[in-house]
Steps between C-alpha positions, in 0.01 A plus 500: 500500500233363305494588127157701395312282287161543327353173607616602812371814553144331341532252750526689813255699371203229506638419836406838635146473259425159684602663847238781466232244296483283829422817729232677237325424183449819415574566156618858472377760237740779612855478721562784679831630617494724837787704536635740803211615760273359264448158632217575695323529179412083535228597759286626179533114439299220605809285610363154473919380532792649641839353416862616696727490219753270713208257473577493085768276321720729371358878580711763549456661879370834519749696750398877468311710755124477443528224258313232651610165340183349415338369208110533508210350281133618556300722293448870472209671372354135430769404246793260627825620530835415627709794689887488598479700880901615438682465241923492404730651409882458320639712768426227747691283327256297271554463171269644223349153446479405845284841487269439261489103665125648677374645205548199265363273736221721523461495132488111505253491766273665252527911477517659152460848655782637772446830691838608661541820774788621676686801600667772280722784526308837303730655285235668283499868692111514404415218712513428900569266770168253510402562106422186365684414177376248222817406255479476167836406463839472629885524505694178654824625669525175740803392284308184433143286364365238651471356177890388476648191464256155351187626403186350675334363114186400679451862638574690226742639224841542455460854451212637617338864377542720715323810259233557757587306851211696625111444380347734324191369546517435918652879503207621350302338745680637789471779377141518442488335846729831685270760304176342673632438796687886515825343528815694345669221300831663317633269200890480445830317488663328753851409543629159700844569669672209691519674848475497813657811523289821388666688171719785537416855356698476205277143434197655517572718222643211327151377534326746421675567208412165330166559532388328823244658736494294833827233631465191698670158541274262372175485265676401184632179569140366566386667165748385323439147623123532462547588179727246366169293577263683325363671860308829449618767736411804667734662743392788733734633733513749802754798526676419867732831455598785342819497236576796367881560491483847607263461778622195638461386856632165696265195424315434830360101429274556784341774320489301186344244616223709680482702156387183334232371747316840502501417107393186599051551492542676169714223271294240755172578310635611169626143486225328624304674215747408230420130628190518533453611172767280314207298334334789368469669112853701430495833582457698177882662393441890462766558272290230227208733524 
């Protein structure tokens, strides 16, 4: 087995830059990460490419249900943008660098802005299956950073800040962008757990206990990644299913999944707003008022 190496990982990196430069020269504003039964959210885009990940030196393969494996560069709302259709995941067996491999590529191809979805677990007993969930932070449980081993100089720092992984200033445009729009957009912590399998009751409370309001099996490594290079992020995610501990039921995936795409319309255009207005004056921070 080949030893990790920094030129090496920089190298196979502008391998998979040049692979996507020769489809599209489409210089992206904003990546976009599309997580479970929220793929569909690409036909808000103007898809001027559409790249199979098998067609990319060195990309991870997508291998969940409803995560479709493509990379795709177009524009939406008039401002390019490059969107990961299916994402992965450590419980599929990649590493956490081989998971963040997409995002930094995306980074090089020219994003300074990353907008990640997914699915989440609602352990908050306020909130309900299909709330949509901005983070403003989080708890990393995966056992693991993507950030191990040589670090990538050219990217970014040894040891990254992580004080605020989450913008404050994209949050308050989301949220600006939910309260025109009538959306319900709840703000809390999330927690990354390794998976696949769901937590037990007795996790849950764990959980909850250390402060965490939704669960899910991915998000963080691509934060963590983006920020190591200097990415802004903003992270909205859809409640799939119901945790409470003393209401528990079995996990039905179909259900999740079909929990997420009726969420889908509502994060479609609050996203699509946030992009549309990523050039635009800072929304003014109520709390400096």
């Amino acid at each position: 087995m080949t030893a990790f190496t920094a030129a090496g990982e920089t190298a196979r990196l502008r391998e998979a830059v040049a692979a996507v430069r020769a489809v599209s020269e489409i210089k992206p504003r904003a990546a976009i990460v599309l997580g479970t039964g929220l793929g569909r959210l690409a036909r808000a885009m103007d898809v001027e490419a559409e790249i199979p990940y098998e067609a990319l030196p060195h990309f991870p393969r997508a291998t969940v249900e409803s995560h479709h494996g493509k990379l795709l560069l177009g524009t939406l709302e008039g401002v390019p943008v490059v969107a990961m259709q299916g994402r992965m995941h450590c419980y599929e067996g990649w590493s956490l660098r081989e998971v963040v491999f997409p995002v930094r590529v995306m980074k090089l191809l020219g994003a300074d802005v990353l907008l990640v979805s997914g699915a989440c677990g609602g352990m908050n007993p306020l909130w309900a299956p299909g709330d949509l969930v901005m983070l403003n932070d989080h708890v990393n449980l995966l056992g693991d950073t993507p950030l191990v081993g040589p670090n990538l100089d050219e990217l970014g720092p040894r040891f990254p800040d992580m004080s605020s992984p989450y913008d404050p200033e994209l949050r308050r445009a989301a949220a600006a962008v939910a309260m025109a729009q009538g959306v319900a957009l709840r703000e809390g912590v999330y927690v990354a757990v390794a998976g696949p399998q769901l937590e037990t009751r007795a996790e849950y409370r764990m959980l909850r206990a250390l402060g965490a309001d939704v669960v899910g099996m991915s998000t963080v490594p691509e934060v963590i990644g983006a920020r190591h290079m200097g990415m802004r992020v903003l992270a909205v995610v859809v409640i799939t299913d119901q945790c409470l501990p003393d209401a528990l039921e079995e996990a039905d995936v179909a259900k999740i999944i079909a929990t997420a795409a009726a969420a889908e319309p509502k994060l479609t255009r609050l996203v699509a707003a946030v992009v549309a207005g990523l050039d635009a004056p800072a929304a003014p921070d109520p709390q400096s008022a």
